[in-house]
C-alpha positions in Angstrom: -37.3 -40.8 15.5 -36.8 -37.2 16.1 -34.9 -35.2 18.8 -37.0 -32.5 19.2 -41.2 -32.5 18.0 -43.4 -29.2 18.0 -46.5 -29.2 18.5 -47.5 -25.6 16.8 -46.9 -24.1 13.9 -47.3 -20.4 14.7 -44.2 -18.3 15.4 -43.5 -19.7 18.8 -43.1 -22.5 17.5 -41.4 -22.0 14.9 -39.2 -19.6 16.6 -38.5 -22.7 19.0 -37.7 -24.9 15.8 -35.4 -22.1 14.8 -33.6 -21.9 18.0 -32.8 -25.1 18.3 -31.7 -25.7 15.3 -28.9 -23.0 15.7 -27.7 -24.6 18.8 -27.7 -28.0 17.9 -27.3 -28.2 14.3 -27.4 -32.1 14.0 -30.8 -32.5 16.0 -33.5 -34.2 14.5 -36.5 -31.6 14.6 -40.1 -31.6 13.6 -43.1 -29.5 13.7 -46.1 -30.3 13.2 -49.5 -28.3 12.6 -52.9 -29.5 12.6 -53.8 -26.3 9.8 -52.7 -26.5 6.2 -50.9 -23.6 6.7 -48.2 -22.0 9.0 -49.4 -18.8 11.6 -53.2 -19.4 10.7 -54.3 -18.5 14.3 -53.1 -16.3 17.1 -49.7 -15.6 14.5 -51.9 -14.3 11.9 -55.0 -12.9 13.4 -53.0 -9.7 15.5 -52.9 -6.1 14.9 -49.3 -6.8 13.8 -47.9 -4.6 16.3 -44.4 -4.6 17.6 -44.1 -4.0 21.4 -41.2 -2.3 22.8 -41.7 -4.0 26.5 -43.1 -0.5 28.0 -46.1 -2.6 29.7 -44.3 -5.0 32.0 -43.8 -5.9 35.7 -40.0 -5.1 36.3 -38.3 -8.1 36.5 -40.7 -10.7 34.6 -40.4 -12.7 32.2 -42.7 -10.6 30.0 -40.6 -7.9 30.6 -36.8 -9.0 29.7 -38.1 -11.1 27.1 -40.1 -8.7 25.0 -37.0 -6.1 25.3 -34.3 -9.1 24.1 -36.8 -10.5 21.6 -37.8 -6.8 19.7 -33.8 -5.9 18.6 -33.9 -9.8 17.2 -37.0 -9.5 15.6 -36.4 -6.9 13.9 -33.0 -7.8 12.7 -34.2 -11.1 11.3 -37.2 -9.1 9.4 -34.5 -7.2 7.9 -32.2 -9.6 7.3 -34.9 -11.5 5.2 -36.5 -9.0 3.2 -39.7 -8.7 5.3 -41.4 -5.3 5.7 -41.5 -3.4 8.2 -41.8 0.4 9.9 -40.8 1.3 13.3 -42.6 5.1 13.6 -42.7 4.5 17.2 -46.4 4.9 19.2 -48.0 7.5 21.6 -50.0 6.3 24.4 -52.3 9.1 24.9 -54.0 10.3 29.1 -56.8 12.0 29.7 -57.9 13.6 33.1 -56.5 13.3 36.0 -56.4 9.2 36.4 -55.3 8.7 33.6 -52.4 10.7 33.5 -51.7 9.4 37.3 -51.6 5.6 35.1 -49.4 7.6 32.8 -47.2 8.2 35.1 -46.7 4.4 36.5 -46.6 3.1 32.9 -43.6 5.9 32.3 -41.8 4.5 35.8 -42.2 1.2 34.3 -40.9 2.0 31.0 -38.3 3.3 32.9 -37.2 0.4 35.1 -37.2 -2.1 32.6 -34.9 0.0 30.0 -37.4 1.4 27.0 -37.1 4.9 25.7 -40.5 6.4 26.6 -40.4 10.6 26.6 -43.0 12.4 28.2 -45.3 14.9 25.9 -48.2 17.6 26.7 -51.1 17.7 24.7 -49.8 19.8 22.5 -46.8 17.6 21.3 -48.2 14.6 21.0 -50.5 16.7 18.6 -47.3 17.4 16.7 -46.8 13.7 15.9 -50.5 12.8 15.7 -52.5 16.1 14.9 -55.8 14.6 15.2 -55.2 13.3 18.7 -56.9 15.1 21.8 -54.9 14.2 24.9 -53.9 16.5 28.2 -50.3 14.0 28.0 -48.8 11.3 26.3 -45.9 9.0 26.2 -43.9 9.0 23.2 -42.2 5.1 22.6 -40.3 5.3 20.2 -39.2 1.3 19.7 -42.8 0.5 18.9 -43.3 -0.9 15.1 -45.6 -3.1 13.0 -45.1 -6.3 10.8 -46.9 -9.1 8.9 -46.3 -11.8 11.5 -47.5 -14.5 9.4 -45.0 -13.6 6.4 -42.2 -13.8 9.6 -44.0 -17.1 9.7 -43.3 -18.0 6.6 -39.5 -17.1 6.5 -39.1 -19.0 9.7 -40.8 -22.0 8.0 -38.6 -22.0 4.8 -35.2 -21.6 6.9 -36.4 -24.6 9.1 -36.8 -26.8 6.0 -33.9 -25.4 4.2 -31.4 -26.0 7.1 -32.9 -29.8 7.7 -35.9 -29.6 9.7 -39.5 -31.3 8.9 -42.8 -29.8 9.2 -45.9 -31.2 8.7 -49.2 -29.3 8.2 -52.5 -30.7 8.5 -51.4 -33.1 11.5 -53.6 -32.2 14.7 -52.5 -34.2 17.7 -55.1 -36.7 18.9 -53.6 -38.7 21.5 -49.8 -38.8 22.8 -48.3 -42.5 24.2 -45.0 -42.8 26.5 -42.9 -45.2 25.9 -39.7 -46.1 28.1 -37.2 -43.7 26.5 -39.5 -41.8 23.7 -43.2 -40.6 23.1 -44.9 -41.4 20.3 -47.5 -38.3 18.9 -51.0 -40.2 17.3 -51.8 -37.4 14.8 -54.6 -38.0 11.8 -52.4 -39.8 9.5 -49.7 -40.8 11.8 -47.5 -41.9 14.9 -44.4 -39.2 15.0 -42.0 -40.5 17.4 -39.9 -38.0 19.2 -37.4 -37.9 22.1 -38.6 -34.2 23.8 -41.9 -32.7 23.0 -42.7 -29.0 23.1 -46.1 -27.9 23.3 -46.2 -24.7 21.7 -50.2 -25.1 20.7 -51.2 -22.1 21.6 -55.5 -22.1 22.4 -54.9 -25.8 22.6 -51.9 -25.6 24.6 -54.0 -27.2 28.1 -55.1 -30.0 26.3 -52.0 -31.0 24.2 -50.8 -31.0 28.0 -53.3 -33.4 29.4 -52.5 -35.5 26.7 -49.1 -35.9 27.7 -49.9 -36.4 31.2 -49.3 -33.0 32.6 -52.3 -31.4 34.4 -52.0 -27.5 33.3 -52.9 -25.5 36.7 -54.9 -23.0 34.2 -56.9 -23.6 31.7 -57.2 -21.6 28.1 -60.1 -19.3 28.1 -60.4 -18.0 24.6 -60.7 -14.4 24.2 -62.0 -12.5 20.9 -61.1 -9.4 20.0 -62.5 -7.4 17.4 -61.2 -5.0 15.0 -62.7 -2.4 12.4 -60.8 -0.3 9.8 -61.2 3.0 9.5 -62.5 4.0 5.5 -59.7 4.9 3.3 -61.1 8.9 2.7 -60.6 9.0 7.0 -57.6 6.7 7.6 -55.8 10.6 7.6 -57.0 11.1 11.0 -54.5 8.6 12.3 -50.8 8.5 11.1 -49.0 5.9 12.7 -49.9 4.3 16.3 -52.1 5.6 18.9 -52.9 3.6 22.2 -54.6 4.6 25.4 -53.4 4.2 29.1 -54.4 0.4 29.7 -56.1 -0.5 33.0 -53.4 -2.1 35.1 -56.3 -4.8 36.6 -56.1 -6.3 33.0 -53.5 -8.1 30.7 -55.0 -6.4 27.5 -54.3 -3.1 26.2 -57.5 -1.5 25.6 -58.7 -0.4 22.0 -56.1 1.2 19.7 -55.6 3.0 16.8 -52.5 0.6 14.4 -51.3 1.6 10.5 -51.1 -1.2 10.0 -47.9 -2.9 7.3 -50.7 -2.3 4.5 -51.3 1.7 5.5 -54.9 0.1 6.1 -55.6 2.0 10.0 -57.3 -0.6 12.3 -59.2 0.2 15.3 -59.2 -2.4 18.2 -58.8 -4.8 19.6 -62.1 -5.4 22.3 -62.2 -8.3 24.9 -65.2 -10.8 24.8 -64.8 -14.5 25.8 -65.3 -16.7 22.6 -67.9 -19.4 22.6 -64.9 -21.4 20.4 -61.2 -21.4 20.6 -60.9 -20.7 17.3 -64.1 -18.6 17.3 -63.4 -15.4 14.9 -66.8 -14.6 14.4 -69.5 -13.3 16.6 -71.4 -16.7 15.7 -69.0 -18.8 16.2 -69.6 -21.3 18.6 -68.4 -25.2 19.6 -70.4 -27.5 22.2 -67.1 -28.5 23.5 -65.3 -25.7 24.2 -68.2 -23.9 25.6 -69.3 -26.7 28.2 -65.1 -26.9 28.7 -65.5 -23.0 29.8 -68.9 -23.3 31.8 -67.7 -26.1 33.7 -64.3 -24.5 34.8 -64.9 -22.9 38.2 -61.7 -20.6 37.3 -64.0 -19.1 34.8 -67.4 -18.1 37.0 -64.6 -16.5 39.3 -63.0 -14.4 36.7 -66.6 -13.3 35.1 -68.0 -12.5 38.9 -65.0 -10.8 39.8 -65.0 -8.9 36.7 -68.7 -8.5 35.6 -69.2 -5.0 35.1 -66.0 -4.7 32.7 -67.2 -8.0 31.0 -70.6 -6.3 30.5 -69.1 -3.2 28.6 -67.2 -5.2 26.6 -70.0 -7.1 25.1 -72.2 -3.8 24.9 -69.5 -2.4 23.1 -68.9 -6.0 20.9 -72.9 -5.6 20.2 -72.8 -1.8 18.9 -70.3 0.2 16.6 -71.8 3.3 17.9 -70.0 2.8 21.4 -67.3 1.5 19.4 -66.4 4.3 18.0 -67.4 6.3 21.4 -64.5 4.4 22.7 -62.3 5.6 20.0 -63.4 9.4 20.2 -61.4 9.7 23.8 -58.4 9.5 20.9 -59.5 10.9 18.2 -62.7 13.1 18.5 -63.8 13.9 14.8 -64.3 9.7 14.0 -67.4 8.4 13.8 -69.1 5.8 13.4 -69.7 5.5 9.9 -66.2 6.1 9.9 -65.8 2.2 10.5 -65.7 -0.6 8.0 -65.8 -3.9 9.5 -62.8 -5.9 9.7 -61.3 -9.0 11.1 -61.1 -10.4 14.6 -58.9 -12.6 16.7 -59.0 -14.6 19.6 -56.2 -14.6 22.7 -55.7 -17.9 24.1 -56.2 -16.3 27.9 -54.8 -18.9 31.2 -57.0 -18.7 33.6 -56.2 -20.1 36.8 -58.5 -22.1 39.2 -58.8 -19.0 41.0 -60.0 -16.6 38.5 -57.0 -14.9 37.8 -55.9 -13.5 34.9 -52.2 -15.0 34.3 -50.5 -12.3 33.2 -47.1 -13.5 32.4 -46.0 -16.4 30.6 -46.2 -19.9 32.1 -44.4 -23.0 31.4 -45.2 -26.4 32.6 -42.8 -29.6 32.2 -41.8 -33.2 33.2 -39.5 -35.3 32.0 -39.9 -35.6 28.1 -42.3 -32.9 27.7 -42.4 -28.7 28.1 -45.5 -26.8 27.6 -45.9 -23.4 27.2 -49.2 -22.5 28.5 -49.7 -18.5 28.5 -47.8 -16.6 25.7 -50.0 -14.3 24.7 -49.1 -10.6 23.5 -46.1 -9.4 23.3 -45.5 -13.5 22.7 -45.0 -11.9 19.2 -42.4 -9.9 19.6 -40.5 -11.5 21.9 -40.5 -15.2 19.7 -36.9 -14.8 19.2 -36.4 -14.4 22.8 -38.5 -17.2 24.3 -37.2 -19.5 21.6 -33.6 -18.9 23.1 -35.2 -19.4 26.5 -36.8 -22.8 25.4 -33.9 -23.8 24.0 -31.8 -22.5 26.8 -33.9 -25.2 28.9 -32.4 -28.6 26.7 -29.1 -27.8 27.8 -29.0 -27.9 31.3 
């Protein structure tokens, strides 16, 4: 029987493996992931960005999180050989509401600690020549990584140090027992003392299954990327963003270098017909009639139906696509885009059609889910682990 099983092999989880491994050095712990792999989803289908915490309410968990969990991450990444560059990012305004945004973004930057220097047009142009902005906010902490290889090293130290994963086990049906629950995966019954849900787009149901019901429900999001061809990828050198609209928990489409110099634009914000829905195709009976039947979901779309309709104008046609882009960078074009890959955002809705926008745990007595940690979850993995594991000691 183990101490500690959980459900999720992506870095959250395996951050929360990691964790708790360092504070309890004798506990029995397990993963276990339903892929073959380790980081196949939300871990390794990002624009491998990251964040320095600039984006967050003061005071949320978002916020202190993502600042703790950036200085970590990067120290482990360098500790174990990963790659990485930290250029920082400009978040570029144009007109007059944008640069009033600008401003409240740079106040927010502000309150919750991040380095973020105000530019004019003309030097943000010095770090990003090709940009056309009237201001811009330089952040310097901002970086990019290959999650999934931070995946990897997280996996290897788990093992090496004790711990068991299993790949290739999706959860199918989870039993209490008087002191212990017993996990009914394909091939087996995994017995475990304290569950942590760390399943990501399946993060409600793995909940329901334990008896917990999740006051939101995952509403998968896609978001798609293009690259920009080699002969153009000049026009961008490192990271260029927009001014996000503060009514929304994404971040509008960006321009990323990404770890392989390869310069991705995106990513969009459609809802996904699948929860593991990468392509425009994709689509699965049951988590469509799952999304159509949640009443959460017709009051997010009605409240938010001329912003969903641009986004799937713009998902439909790279020529707006790269109209979106030109409010960056002006001489790109269309046939400056190569088609790339996409991912999808595990999105909590609640009941009421909002958008959670910070991260959400659930518990009871032998389980604790953690239903919305989307982006900057990333980043802040170390951080949240700590937190999670924080949570077993009290």
């Amino acid at each position: 029987m183990f101490d500690y099983l959980i459900v999720g092999g992506g870095i959250i989880g395996l951050s929360v493996a990691d964790a708790l491994q360092t504070r309890r050095p004798g506990a029995r712990i397990a993963v276990i992931e339903k892929e073959s792999e380790l980081g196949t989803h939300q871990s390794g289908h990002n624009s491998g960005v990251i964040h320095s915490g600039i984006y967050y309410t003061p005071g949320s968990r978002k916020a202190e999180l993502t600042r703790e969990g950036r200085a970590d991450l990067v120290a482990f990444c360098r500790e174990q050989g990963i790659p990485l560059r930290i250029p920082g990012k400009l978040i570029a305004a144009s007109g007059p509401e944008d640069i009033e945004r600008l401003r409240a973004l740079q106040g927010r930057g502000v309150a919750n600690g991040v380095d973020c220097r105000w530019l004019s047009g003309e030097q943000a142009m010095e770090i990003e020549p090709h940009l056309r902005c009237d201001a811009a906010l330089f952040v310097p902490a901002a970086g990019v990584v290959e999650f999934r290889e931070v995946c990897r090293k997280l996996g290897e130290r788990l093992t090496m140090r004790g711990g068991t994963i299993r790949t290739g086990s999706p959860v199918r049906s989870i039993d209490s027992r008087s002191s212990s629950l017993v996990v009914i995966t394909g091939s087996a019954e995994i017995e475990a003392r304290q569950l942590i849900n760390c399943a990501g787009l399946h993060s409600d149901r793995v909940a329901r299954m334990a008896g917990v019901e999740p006051p939101v429900r995952i509403v998968p999001f896609r978001g798609e990327y293009w690259s920009i061809r080699e002969e153009r990828s000049f026009l961008v050198k490192e990271l260029v963003y927009p001014v996000p609209d503060p009514r929304f928990p994404f971040l509008g489409i960006h321009l990323t270098r990404g770890i392989d110099q390869r310069v991705h634009a995106g990513p969009n914000a459609v809802v996904a017909w699948k929860r593991e829905g990468y392509d425009k195709r994709s689509f699965l009976l049951r988590d469509t009639v799952e999304t159509l039947l949640f009443r959460g979901f017709w009051k997010m779309a009605g409240r938010h139906a001329g912003r969903g309709l641009a986004e799937l104008l713009r998902s439909s046609s790279r020529q707006l696509f790269a109209r979106s882009l030109r409010r960056l960078i002006p001489e790109l074009t269309e046939d400056d885009l190569e088609s790339f890959s996409s991912g999808v955002r595990a999105q909590a809705v609640a009941r009421d059609g909002t958008l959670v926008d910070d991260f959400l745990v659930v518990e009871n007595e032998r389980t604790f889910h953690l239903l919305n940690v989307p982006s900057p979850a990333a980043t802040a993995s170390p951080a949240i682990a700590r937190w999670v594991a924080a949570h077993f000691e009290s």
